[in-house]
N, CA, C, O and CB atoms as a CASP TS submission, in Angstrom:
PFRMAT TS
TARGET T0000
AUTHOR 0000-0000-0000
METHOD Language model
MODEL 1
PARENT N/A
ATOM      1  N   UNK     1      50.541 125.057 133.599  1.00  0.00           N
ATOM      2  CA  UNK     1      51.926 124.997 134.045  1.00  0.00           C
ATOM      3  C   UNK     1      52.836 125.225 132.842  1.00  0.00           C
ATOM      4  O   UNK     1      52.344 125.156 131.715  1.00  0.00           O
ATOM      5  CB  UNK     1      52.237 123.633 134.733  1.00  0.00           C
ATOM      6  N   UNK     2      54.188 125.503 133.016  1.00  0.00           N
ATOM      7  CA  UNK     2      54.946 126.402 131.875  1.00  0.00           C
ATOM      8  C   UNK     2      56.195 125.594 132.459  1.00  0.00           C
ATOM      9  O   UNK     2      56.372 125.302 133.641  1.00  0.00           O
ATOM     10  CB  UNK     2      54.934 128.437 131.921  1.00  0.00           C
ATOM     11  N   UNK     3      57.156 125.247 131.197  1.00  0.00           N
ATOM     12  CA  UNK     3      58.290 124.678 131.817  1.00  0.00           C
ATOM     13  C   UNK     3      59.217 125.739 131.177  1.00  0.00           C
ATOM     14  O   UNK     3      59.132 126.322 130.096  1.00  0.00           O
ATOM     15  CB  UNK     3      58.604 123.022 131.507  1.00  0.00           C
ATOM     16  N   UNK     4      60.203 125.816 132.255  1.00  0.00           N
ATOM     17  CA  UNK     4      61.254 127.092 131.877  1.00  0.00           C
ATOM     18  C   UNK     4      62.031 125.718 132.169  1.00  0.00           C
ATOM     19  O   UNK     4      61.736 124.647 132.701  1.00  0.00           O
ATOM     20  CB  UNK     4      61.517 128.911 132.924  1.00  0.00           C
ATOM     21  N   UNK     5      63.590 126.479 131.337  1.00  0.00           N
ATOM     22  CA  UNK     5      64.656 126.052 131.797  1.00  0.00           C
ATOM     23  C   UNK     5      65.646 127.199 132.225  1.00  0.00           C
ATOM     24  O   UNK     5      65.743 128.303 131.688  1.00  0.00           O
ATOM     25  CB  UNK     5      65.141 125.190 130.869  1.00  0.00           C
ATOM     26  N   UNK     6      66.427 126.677 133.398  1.00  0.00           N
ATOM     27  CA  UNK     6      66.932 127.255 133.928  1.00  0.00           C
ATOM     28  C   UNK     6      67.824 128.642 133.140  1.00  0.00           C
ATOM     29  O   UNK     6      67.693 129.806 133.518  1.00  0.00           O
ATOM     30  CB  UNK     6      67.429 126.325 134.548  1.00  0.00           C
ATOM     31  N   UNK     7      68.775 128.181 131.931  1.00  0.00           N
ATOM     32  CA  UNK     7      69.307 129.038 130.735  1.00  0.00           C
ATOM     33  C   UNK     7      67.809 130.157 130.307  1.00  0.00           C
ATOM     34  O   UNK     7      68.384 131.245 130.272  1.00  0.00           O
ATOM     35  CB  UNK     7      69.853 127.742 129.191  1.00  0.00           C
ATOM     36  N   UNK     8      66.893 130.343 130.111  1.00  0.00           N
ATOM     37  CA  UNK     8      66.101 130.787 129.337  1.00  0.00           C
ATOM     38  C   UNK     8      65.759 132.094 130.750  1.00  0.00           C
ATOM     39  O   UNK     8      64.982 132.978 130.389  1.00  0.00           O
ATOM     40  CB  UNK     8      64.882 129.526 128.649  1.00  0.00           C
ATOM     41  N   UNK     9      66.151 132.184 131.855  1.00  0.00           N
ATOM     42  CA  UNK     9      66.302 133.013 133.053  1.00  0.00           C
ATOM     43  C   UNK     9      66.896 134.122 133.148  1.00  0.00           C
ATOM     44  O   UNK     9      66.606 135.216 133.633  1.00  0.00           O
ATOM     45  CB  UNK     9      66.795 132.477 133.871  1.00  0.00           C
ATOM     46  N   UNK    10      68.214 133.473 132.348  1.00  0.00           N
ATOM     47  CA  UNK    10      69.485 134.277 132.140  1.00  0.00           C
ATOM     48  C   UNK    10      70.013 134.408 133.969  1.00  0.00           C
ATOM     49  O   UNK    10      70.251 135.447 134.585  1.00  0.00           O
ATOM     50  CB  UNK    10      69.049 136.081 131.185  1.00  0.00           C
ATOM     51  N   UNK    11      70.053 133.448 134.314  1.00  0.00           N
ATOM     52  CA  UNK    11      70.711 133.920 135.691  1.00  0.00           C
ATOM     53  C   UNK    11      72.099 134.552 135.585  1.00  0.00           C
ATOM     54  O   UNK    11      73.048 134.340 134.829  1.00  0.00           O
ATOM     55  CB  UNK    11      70.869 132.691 136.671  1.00  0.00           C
ATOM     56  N   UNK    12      71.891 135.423 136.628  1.00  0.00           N
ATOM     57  CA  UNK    12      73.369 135.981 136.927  1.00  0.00           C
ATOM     58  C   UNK    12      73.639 135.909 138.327  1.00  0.00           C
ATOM     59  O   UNK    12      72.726 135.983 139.149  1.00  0.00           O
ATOM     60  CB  UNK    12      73.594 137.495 136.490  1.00  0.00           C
ATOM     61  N   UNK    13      74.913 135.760 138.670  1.00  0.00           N
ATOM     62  CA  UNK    13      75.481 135.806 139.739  1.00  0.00           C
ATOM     63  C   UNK    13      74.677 137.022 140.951  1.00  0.00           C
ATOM     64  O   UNK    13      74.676 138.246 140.828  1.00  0.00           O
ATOM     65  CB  UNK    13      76.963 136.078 139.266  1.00  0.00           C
ATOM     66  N   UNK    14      73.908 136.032 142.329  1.00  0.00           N
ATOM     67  CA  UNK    14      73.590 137.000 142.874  1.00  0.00           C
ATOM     68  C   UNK    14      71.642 136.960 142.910  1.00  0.00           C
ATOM     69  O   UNK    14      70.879 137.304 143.813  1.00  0.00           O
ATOM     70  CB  UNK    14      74.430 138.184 142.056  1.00  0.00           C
ATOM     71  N   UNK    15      71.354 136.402 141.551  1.00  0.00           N
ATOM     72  CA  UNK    15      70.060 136.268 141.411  1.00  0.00           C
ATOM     73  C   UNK    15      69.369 135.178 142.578  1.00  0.00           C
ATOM     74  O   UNK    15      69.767 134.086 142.982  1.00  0.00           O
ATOM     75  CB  UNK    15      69.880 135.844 139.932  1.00  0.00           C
ATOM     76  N   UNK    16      68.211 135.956 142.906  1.00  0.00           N
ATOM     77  CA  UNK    16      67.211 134.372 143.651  1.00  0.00           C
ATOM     78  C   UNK    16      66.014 134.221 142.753  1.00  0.00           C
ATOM     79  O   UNK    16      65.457 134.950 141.933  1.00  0.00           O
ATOM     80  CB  UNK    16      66.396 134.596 145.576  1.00  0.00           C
ATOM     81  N   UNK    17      65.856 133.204 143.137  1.00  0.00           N
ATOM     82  CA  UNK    17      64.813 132.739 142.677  1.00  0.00           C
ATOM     83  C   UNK    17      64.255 131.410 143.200  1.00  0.00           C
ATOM     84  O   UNK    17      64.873 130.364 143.399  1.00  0.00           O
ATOM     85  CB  UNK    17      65.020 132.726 141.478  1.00  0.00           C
ATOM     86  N   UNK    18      63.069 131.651 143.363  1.00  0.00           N
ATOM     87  CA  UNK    18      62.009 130.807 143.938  1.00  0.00           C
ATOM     88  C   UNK    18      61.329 129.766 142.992  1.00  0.00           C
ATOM     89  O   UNK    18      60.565 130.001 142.056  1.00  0.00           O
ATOM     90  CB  UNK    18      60.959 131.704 144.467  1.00  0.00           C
ATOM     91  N   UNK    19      61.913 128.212 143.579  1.00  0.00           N
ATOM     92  CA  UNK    19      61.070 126.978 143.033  1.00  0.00           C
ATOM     93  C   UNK    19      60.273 126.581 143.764  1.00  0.00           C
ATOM     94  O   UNK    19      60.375 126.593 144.991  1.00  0.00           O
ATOM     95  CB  UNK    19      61.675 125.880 142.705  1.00  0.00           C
ATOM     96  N   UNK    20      59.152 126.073 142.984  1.00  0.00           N
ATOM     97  CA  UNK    20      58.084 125.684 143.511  1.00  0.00           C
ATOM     98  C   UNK    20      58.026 124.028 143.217  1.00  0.00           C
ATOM     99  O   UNK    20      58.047 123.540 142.087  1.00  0.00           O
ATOM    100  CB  UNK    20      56.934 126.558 142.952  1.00  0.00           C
ATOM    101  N   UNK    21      57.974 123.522 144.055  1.00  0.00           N
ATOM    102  CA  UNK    21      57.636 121.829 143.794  1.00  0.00           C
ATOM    103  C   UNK    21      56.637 121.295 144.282  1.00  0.00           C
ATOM    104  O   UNK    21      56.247 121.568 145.417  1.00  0.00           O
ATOM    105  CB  UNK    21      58.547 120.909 144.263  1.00  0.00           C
ATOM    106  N   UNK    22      55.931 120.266 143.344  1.00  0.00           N
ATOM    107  CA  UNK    22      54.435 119.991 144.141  1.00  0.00           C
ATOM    108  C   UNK    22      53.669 121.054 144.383  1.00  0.00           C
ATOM    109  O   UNK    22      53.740 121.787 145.368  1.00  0.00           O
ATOM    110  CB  UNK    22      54.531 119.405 145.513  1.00  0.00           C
ATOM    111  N   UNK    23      52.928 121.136 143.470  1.00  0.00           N
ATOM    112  CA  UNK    23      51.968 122.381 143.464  1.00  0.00           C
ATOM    113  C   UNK    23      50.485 121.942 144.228  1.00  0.00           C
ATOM    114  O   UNK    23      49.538 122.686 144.482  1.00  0.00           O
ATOM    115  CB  UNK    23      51.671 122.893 141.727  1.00  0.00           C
ATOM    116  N   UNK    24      50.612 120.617 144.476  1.00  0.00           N
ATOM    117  CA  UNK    24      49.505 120.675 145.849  1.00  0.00           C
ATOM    118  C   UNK    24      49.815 120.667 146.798  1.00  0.00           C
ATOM    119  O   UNK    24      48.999 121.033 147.644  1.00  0.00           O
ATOM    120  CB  UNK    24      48.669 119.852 146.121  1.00  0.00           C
ATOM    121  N   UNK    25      51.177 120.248 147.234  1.00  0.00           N
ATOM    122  CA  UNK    25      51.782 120.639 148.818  1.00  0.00           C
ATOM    123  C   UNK    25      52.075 122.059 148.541  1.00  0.00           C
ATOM    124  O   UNK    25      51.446 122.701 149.382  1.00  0.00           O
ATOM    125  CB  UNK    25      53.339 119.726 149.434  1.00  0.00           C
ATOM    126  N   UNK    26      52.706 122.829 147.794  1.00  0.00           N
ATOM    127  CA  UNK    26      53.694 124.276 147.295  1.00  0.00           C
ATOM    128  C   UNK    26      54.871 124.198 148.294  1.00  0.00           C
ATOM    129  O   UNK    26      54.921 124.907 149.299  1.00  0.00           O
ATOM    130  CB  UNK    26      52.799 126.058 147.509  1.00  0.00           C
ATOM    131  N   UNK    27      55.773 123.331 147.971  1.00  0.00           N
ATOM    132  CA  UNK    27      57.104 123.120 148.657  1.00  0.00           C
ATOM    133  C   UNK    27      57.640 124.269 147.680  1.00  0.00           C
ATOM    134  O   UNK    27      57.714 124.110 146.462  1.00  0.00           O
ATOM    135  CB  UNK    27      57.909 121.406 148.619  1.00  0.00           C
ATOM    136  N   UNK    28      58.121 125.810 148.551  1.00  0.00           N
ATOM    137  CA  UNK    28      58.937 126.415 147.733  1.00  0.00           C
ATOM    138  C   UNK    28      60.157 126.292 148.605  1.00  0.00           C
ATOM    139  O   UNK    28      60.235 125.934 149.780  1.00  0.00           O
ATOM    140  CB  UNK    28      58.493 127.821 147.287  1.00  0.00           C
ATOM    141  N   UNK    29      61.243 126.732 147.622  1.00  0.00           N
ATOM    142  CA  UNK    29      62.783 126.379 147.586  1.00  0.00           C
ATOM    143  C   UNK    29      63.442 127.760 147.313  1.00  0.00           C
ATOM    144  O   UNK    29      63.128 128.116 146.177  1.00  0.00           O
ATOM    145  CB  UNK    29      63.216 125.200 146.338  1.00  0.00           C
ATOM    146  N   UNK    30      64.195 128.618 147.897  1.00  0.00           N
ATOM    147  CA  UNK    30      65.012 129.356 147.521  1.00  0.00           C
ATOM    148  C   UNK    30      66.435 129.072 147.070  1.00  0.00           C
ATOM    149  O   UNK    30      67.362 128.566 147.702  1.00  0.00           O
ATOM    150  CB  UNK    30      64.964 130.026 148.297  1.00  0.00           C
ATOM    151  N   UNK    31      66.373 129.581 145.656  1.00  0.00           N
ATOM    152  CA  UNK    31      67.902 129.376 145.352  1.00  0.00           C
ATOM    153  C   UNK    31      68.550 130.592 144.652  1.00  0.00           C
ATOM    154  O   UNK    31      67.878 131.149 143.784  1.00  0.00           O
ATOM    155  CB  UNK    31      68.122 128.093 144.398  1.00  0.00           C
ATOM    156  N   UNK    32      70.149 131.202 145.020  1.00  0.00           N
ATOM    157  CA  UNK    32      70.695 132.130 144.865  1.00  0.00           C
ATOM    158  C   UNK    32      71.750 131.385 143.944  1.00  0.00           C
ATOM    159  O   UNK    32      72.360 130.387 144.329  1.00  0.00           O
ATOM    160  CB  UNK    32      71.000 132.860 146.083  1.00  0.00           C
ATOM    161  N   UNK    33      71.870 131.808 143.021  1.00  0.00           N
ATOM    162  CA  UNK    33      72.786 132.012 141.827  1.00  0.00           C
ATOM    163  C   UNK    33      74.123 132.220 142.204  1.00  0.00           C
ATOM    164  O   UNK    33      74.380 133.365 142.579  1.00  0.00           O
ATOM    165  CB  UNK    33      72.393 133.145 140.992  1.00  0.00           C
ATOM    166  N   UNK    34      75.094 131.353 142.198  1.00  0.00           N
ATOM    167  CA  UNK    34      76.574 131.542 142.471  1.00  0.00           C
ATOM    168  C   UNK    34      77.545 131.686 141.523  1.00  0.00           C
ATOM    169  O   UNK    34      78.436 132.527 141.644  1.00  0.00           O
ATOM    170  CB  UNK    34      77.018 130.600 143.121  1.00  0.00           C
ATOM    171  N   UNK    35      77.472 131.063 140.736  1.00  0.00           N
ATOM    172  CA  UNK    35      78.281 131.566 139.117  1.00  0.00           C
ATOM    173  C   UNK    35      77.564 131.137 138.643  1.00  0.00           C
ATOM    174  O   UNK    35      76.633 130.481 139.110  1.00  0.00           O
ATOM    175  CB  UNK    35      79.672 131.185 138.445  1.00  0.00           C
ATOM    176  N   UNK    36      77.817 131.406 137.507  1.00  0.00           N
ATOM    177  CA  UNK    36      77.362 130.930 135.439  1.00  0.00           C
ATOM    178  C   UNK    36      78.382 130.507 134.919  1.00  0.00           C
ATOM    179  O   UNK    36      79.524 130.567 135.377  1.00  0.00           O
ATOM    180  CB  UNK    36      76.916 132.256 134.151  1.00  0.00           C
ATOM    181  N   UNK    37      77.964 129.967 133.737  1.00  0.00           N
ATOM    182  CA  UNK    37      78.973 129.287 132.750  1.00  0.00           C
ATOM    183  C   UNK    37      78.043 129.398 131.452  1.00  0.00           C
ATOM    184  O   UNK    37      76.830 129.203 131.371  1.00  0.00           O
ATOM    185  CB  UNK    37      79.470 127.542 133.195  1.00  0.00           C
ATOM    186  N   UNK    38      79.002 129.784 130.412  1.00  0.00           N
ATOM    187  CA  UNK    38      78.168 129.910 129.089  1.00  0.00           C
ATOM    188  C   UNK    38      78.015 128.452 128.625  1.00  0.00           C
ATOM    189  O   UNK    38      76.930 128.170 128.118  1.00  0.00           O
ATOM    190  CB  UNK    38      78.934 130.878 127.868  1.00  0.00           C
ATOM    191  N   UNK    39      78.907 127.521 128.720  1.00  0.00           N
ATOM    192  CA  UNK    39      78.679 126.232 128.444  1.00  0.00           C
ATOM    193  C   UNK    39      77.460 125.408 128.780  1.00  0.00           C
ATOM    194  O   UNK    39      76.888 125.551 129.861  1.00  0.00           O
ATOM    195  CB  UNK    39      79.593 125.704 128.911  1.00  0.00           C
ATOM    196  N   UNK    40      77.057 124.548 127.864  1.00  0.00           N
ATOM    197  CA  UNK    40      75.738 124.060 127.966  1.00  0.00           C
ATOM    198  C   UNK    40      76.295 122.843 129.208  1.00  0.00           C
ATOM    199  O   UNK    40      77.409 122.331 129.321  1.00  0.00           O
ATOM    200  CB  UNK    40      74.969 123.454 126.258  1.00  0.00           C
ATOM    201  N   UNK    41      75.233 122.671 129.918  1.00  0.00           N
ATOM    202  CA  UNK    41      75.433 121.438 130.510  1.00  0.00           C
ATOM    203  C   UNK    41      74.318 120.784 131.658  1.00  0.00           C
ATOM    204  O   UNK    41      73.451 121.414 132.264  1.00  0.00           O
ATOM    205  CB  UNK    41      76.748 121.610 131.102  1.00  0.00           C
ATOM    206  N   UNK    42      74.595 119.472 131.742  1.00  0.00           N
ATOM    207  CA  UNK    42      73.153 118.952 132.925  1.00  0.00           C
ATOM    208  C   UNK    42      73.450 118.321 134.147  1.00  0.00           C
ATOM    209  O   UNK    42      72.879 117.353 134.647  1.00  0.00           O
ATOM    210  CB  UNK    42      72.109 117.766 132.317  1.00  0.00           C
ATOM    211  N   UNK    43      74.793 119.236 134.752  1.00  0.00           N
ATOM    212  CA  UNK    43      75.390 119.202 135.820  1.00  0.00           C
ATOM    213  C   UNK    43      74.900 120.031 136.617  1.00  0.00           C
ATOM    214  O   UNK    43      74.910 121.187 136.194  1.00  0.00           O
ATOM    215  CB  UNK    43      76.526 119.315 135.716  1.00  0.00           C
ATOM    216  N   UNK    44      74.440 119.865 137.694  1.00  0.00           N
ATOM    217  CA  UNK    44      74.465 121.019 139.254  1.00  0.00           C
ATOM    218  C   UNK    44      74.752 120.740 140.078  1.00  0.00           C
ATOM    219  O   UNK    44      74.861 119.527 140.252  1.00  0.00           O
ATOM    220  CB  UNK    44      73.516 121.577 139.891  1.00  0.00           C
ATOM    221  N   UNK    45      75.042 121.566 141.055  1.00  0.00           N
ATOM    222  CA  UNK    45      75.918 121.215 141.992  1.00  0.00           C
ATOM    223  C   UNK    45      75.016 122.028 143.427  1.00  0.00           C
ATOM    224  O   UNK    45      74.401 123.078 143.239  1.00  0.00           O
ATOM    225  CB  UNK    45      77.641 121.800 141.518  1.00  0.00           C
ATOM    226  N   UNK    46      75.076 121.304 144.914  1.00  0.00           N
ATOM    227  CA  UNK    46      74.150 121.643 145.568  1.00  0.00           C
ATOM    228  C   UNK    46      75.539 121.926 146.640  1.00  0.00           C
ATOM    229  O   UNK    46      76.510 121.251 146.982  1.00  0.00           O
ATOM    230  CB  UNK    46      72.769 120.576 145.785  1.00  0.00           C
ATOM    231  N   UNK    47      74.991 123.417 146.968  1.00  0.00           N
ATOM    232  CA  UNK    47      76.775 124.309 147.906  1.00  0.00           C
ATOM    233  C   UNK    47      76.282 123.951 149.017  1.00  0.00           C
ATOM    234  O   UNK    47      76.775 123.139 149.800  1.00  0.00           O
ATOM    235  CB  UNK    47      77.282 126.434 147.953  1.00  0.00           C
ATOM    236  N   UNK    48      75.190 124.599 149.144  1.00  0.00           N
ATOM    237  CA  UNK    48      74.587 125.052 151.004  1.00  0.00           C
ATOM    238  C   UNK    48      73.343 123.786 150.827  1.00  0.00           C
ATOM    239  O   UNK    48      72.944 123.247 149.795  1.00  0.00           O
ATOM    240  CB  UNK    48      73.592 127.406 151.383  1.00  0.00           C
ATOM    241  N   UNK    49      72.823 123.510 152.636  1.00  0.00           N
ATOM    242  CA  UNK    49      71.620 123.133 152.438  1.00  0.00           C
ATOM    243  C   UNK    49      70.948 123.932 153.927  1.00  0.00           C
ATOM    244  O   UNK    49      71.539 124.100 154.993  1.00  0.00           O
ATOM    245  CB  UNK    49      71.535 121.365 152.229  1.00  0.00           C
ATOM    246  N   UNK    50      69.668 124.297 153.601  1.00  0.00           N
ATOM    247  CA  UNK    50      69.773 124.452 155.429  1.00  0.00           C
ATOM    248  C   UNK    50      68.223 124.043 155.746  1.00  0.00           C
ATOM    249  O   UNK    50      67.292 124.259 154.970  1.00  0.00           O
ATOM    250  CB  UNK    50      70.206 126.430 156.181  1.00  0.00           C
ATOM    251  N   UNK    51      68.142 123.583 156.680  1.00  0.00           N
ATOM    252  CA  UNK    51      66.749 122.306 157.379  1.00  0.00           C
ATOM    253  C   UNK    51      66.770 121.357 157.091  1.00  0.00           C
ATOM    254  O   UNK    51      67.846 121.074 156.563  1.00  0.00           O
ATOM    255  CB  UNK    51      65.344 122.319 157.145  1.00  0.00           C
ATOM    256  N   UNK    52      66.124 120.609 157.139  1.00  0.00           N
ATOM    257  CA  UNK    52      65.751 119.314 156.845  1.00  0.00           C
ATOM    258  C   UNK    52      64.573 119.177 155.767  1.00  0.00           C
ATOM    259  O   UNK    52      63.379 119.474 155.730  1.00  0.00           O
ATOM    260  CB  UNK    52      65.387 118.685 158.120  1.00  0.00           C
ATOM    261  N   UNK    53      65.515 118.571 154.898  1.00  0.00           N
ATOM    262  CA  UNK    53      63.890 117.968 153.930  1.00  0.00           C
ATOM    263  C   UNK    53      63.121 117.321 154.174  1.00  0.00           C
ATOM    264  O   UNK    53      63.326 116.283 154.805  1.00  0.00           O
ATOM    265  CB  UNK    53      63.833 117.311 152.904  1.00  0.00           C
ATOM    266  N   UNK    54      61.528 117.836 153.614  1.00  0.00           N
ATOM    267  CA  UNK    54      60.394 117.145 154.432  1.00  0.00           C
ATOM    268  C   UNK    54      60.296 115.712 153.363  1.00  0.00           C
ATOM    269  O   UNK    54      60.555 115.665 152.161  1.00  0.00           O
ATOM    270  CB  UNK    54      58.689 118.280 154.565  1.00  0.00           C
ATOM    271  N   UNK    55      59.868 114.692 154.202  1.00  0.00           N
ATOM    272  CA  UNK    55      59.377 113.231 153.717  1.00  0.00           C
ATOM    273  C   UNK    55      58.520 113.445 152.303  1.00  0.00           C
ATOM    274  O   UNK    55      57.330 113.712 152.473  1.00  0.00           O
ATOM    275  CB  UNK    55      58.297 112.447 154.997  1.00  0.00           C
ATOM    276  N   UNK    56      58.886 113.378 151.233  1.00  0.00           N
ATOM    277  CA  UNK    56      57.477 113.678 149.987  1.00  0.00           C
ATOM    278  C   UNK    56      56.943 113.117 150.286  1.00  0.00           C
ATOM    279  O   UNK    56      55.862 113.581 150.651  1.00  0.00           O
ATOM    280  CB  UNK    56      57.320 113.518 148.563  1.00  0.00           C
ATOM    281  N   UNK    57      57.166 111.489 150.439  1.00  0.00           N
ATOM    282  CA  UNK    57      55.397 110.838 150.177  1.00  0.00           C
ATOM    283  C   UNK    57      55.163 109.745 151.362  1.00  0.00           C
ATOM    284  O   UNK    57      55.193 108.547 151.081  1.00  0.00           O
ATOM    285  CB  UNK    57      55.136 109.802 148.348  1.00  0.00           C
ATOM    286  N   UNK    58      54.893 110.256 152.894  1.00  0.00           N
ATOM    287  CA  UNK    58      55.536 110.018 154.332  1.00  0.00           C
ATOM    288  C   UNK    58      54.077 108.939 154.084  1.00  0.00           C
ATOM    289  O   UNK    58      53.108 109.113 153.346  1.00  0.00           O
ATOM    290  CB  UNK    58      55.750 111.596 155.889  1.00  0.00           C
ATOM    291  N   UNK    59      54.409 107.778 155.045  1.00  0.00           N
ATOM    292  CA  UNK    59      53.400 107.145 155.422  1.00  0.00           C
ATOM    293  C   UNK    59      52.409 107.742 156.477  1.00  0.00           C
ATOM    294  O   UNK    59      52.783 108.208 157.553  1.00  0.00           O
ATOM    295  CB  UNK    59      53.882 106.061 155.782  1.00  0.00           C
ATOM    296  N   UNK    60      51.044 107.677 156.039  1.00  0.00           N
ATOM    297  CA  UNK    60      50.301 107.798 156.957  1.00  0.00           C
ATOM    298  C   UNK    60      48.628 107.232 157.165  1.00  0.00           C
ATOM    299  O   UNK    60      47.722 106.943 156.383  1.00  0.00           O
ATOM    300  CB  UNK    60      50.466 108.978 157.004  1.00  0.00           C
ATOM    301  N   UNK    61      48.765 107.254 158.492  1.00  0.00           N
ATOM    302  CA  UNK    61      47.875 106.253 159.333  1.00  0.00           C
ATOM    303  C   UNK    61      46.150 106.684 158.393  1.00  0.00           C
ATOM    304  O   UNK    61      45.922 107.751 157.822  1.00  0.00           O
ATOM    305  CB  UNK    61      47.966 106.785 161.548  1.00  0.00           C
ATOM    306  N   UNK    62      45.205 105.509 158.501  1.00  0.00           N
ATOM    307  CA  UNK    62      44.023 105.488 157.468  1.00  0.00           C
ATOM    308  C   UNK    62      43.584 106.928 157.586  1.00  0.00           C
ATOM    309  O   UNK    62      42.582 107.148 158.266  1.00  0.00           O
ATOM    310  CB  UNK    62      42.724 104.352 157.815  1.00  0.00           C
ATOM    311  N   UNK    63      44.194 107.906 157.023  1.00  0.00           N
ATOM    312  CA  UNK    63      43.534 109.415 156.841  1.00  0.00           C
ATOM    313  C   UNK    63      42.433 109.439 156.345  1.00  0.00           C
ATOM    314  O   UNK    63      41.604 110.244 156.768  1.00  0.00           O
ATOM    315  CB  UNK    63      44.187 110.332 156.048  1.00  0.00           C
ATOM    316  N   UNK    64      42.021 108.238 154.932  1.00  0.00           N
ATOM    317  CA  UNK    64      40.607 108.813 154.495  1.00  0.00           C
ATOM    318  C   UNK    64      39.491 108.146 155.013  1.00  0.00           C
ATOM    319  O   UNK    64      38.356 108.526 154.725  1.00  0.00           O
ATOM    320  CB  UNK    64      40.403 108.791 153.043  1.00  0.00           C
TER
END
């Protein structure tokens, strides 16, 4: 596994790009690039959402 940060992308306005979370479920995430800012910072901001997020770690009945 490789950690990028988001700056090291160079996003630009317009870009997608696909996150992956939990690489044993592979919850991927599409996200489109709405502006930039040259300023450093560890603010984000969430515009749109659309579905419902699934439960990460849902209870369940004696599976093993």
């Amino acid at each position: 596994m490789t950690e990028t940060r988001l700056r090291q992308l160079e996003p630009v306005p317009g870009m997608k790009i696909t996150f992956v979370f939990d690489y044993g479920d592979n919850w991927e995430f599409d996200i489109v690039v709405m502006h930039g800012s040259e300023e450093s910072t560890c603010d984000t901001q969430v515009i749109e959402r659309k579905g419902e997020a699934p439960e990460q770690y849902p209870e369940y009945e004696d599976f093993y």
